[in-house]
C-alpha positions as CSV (number, residue, x, y, z in Angstrom):
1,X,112.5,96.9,69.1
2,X,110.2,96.6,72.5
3,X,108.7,99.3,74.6
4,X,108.6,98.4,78.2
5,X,106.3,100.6,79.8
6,X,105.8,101.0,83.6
7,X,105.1,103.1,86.6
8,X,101.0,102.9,86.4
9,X,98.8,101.9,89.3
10,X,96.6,103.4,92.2
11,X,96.7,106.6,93.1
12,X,94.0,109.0,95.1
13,X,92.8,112.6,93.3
14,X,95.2,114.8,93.2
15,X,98.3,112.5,94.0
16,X,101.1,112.2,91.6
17,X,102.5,109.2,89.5
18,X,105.3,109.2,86.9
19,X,105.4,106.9,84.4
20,X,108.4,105.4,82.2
21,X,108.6,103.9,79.1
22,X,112.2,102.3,77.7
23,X,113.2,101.3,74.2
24,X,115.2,98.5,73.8
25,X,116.6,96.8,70.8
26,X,118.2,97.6,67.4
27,X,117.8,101.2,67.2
28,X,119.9,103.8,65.2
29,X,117.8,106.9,66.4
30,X,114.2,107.9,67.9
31,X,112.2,110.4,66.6
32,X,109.0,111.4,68.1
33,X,107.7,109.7,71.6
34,X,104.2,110.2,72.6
35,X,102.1,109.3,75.3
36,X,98.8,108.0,74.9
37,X,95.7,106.9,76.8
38,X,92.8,104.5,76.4
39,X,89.8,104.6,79.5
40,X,87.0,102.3,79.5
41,X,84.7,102.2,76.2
42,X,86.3,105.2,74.7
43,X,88.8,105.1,72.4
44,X,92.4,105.9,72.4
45,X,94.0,109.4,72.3
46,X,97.0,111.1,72.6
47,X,98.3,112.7,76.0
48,X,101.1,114.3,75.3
49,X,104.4,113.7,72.6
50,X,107.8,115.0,72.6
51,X,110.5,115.1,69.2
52,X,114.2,114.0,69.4
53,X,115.1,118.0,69.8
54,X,112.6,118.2,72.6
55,X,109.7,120.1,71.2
56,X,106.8,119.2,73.9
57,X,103.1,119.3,73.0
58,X,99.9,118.3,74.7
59,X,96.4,117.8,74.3
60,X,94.0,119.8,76.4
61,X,93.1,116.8,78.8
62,X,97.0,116.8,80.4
63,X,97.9,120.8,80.1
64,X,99.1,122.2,83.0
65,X,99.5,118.9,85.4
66,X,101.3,116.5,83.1
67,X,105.0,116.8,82.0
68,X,106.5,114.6,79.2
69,X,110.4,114.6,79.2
70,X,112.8,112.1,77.9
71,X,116.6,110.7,78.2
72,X,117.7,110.5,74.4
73,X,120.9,108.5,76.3
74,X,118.7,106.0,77.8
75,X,115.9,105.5,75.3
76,X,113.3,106.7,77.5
77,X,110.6,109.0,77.9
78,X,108.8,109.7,81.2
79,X,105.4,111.0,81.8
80,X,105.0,113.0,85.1
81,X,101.5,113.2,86.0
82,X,100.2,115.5,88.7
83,X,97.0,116.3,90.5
84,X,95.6,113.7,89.0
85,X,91.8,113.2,88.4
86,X,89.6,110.3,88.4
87,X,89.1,111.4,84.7
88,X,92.7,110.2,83.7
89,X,92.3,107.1,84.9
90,X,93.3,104.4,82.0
91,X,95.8,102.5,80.6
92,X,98.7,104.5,79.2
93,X,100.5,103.6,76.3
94,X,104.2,105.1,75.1
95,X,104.7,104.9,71.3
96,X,108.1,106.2,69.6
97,X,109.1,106.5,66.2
98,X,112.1,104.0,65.8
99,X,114.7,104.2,63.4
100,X,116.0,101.0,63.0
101,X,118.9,102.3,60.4
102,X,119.2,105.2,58.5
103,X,115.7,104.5,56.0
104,X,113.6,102.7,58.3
105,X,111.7,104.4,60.5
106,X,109.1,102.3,62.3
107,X,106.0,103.1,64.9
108,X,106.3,101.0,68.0
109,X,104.1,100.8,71.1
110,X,104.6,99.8,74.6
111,X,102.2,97.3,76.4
112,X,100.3,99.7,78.1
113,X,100.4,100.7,82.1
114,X,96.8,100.8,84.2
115,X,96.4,104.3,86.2
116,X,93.8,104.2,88.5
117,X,92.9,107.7,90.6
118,X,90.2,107.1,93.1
119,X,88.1,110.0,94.1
C-alpha cells in the first residue's frame, strides 16, 4: 500500500491550498484517515482525521479554516486549508488505517507535502 500525497507549496497569509492524499495498492477497506503536520524543530501533530462513516475531528490549530473530506471510491482524502497563517506552514503528512484483508489492519503514511504561507 503507498500514500501519495500532494497539493503543498507556496501560498501568501490568508490564501487557500487543498491538499490530496491517494491510497493505492492492495486494500480491502480504509478506516480512519488523518492529516498531520510537522514545522521546523517541533514535532509532529495531528491536524485533523476523518473515519470510513465520516465522523470529522480536529485539533484546535485547524478549527474553523481547515476541512478534511474524503472519496471512500477513490481512496482519497483531501485537506482544504483556508486563510492560511504563516503558523501552518510545514510539511503535511496523510496517514490511513489500511486494511489489507479482513484481519489486517495496517497504519500507513504518505511522504509528506511542504506548505509554505508567507506573511
Amino acid at each position: 500500500v503507498q500514500l501519495q500525497a500532494s497539493g503543498g507549496g507556496l501560498v501568501q497569509a490568508g490564501g487557500s491550498l487543498r491538499l490530496s492524499c491517494a491510497a493505492s495498492g492492495t486494500i480491502f477497506r480504509i478506516n480512519d484517515m488523518e492529516w498531520y503536520r510537522q514545522a521546523p524543530g517541533k514535532e509532529r501533530e495531528l491536524v485533523a482525521g476523518i473515519t470510513s462513516g465520516g465522523f470529522r475531528n480536529y485539533e484546535d490549530s485547524g478549527k474553523g479554516r481547515f476541512t478534511i473530506s474524503r472519496d471512500n471510491a477513490k481512496n482519497t482524502v483531501y485537506l482544504q486549508m483556508n486563510s492560511l497563517k504563516p503558523e501552518d506552514t510545514a510539511v503535511y503528512y496523510c496517514s490511513a488505517e489500511v486494511m489489507t484483508g479482513p484481519q489486517y489492519e495496517y497504519t500507513y503514511w504518505g511522504q509528506g507535502t511542504l506548505v509554505t504561507v508567507s506573511s
